[in-house]
C-alpha positions, 0 to 999 in steps of 0.5 A, a space after each residue: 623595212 620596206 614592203 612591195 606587195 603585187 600579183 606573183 604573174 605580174 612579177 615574173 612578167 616584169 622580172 622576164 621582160 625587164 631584165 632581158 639584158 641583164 648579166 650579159 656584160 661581166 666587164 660591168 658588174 652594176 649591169 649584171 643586176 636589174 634595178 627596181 624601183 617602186 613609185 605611186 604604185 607601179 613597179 619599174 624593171 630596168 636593164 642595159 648592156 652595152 648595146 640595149 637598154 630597157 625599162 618595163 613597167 608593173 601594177 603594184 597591190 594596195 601597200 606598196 612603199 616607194 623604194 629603189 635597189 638593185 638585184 639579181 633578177 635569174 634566181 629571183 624569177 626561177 624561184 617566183 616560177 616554183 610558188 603557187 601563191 597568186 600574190 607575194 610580198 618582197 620586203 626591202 631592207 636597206 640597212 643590211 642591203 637585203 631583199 626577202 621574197 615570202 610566200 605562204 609556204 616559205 621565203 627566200 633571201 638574195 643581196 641587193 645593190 646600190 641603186 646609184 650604182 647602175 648607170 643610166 642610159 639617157 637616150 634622148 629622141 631626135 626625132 618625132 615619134 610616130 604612133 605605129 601598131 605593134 603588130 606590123 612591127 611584130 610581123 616584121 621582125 619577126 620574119 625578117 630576123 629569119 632572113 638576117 645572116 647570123 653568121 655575119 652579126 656585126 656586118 650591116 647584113 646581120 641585121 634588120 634593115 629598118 627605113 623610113 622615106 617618101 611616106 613609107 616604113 620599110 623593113 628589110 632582111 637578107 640572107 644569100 639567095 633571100 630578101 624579104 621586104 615590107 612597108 607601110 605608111 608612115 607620116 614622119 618629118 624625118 626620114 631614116 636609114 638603119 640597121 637594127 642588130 639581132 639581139 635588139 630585133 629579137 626583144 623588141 619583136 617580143 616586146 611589141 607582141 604584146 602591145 597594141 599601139 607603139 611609138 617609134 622615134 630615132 636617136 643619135 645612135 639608137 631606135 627607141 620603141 616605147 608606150 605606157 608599159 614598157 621603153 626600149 632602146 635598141 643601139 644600131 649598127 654602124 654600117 650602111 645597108 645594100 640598097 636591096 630595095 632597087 631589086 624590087 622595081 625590076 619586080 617582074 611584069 607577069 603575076 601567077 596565083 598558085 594555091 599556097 598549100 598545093 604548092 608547099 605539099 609539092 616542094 615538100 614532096 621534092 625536098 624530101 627526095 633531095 641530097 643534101 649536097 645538092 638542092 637545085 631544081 629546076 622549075 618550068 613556066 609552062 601554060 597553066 602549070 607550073 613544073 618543079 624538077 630534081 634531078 642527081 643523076 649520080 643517086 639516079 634520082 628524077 623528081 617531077 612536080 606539077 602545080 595547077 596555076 594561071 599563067 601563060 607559057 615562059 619559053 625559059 626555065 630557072 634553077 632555084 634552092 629547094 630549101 629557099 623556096 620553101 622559107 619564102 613559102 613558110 613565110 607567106 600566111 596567105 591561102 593563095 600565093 601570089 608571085 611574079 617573073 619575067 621571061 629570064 632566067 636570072 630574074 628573081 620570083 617576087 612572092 608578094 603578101 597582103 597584110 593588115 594595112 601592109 604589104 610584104 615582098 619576098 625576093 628568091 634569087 635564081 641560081 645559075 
């Protein structure tokens, strides 16, 4: 019989992370299970579905044995979740295909697998990787998976949109009246063009939250994100996405700084009066303010509010969705906002943040 001692909160990080994707394939019943293994000390969590794969990795105690075995990872987890003891020991015992979890209180027992059984996932790198910091990779995907249109997974718009060209990194996400994009630099001999489906922007967000450095590298049919403790390859979206990063070179010439809270109380003020039938309003670029009005005659409502801002007087007037105004403002972490327009009514706002070593861009489409 063979032992694993480790840390209780270092099991259930691995167990968490690392089989992110097991169960989600019953066609397969290998890849329902995790696939443990123990070497030199350190732990490996593996799971794959049709899509993704992942491996994440773990520091074993002193007395730690090399094995390998599949499990279940769900009744696991929630169990180690329940116990109080900072250390655990799992026993292996390969004859009878059993794995015992102890404690100081108890002990629990579940059926292993064979490790043979799980199929591997060789996604080899076509690309050199290139070292990025996990928290740009994490601000992005986390934001644009806001913007991605869910009800259309499988189209190229439910996706992240992730590209690389001319020295830059670019990430992009969409939703009807939304287009969200931001870049850094990024040295790559070669350049890219993909569509990350939700499922895999979601893990590697979370994966990447609690990294420093990642290396990024594509594949023939899959993005790999991966360092020391933890490897993720996320298949990709065959589909081509719309080139919405076009719109942004039509970014208006006049730039406005309006107060970011200021301004988010005002929409909030008007949200609040809104039919939900109906959310237009109309806001008016005049010298120095800037004028959001909602009106529903049918309910009698009138709705006015005046934000303080430097700008000069727009002859124009645009209509925009109240409930889109107010993601793109949620989205924007910094005090002032900054935004720009030309003197058209079908000009889109450009509402532009800085960020540590990255600049972001959000897109809001007037209506007509």
């Amino acid at each position: 019989m063979k032992k694993i001692n480790i840390n209780r909160n270092e099991l259930v990080r691995v167990l968490s992370d690392g089989g992110v994707f097991a169960g989600r394939n019953r066609a397969i019943t290998a890849l329902n299970n995790i696939r443990v293994t123990t070497k030199d000390g350190r732990i490996r969590i593996e799971s794959s579905s049709d899509n993704n794969y992942i491996k994440v990795y773990g520091v074993c105690l002193d007395g730690t044995e090399d094995m390998s075995f599949c499990v279940s990872p769900k009744e696991i987890t929630t169990y180690l979740k329940l116990v109080a003891d900072p250390e655990v020991t799992l026993s292996f015992d390969e004859e009878k295909s059993m794995l015992k979890v102890k404690h100081s209180h108890g002990s629990t027992k579940t059926p292993t697998y064979d490790p043979n059984e799980f199929p591997l996932m060789n996604v080899q790198s076509l690309s050199e990787p290139n070292v990025l910091p996990a928290n740009i990779l994490t601000t992005w995907l986390n934001t644009a998976q806001k913007f991605i249109m869910t009800k259309n997974v499988g189209t190229a718009l439910g996706g992240v949109n992730l590209r690389a060209s001319d020295g830059k990194l670019t990430v992009v996400g969409a939703d009807n009246g939304l287009i969200y994009m931001s870049d850094c630099n990024f040295n790559t001999n070669s350049d890219f063009n993909v569509v990350i489906p939700e499922d895999g922007t979601k893990v590697m967000a979370a994966m990447c939250a609690g990294a420093t450095e990642v290396e990024l590298s594509m594949a023939e049919n899959a993005i790999i994100v991966k360092n020391e403790d933890f490897a993720l390859y996320a298949r990709l979206v065959d589909v081509k996405y719309p080139a919405l990063h076009r719109l942004a070179s039509h970014k208006g010439q006049t730039s406005f700084t309006v107060n970011a809270t200021t301004f988010r109380q005002a929409v909030n003020r008007i949200l609040s009066q809104t039919a939900n039938e109906e959310n237009r309003i109309k806001v008016a670029i005049n010298e120095n303010e800037l004028v959001m009005c909602y009106d529903f005659p049918q309910e009698g409502k009138h709705v006015e509010e005046v934000v303080t801002c430097s700008c000069p007087n727009f002859e124009t007037q645009v209509t925009v969705n109240v409930n889109y105004l107010l993601m793109a403002l949620s989205n924007i972490a910094d005090e002032d906002i900054v935004f720009y327009h030309d003197d058209n009514e079908r000009s889109p706002f450009f509402f532009e943040s800085i960020g540590e070593n990255f600049t972001s861009v959000i897109l809001l489409g007037t209506m007509v």
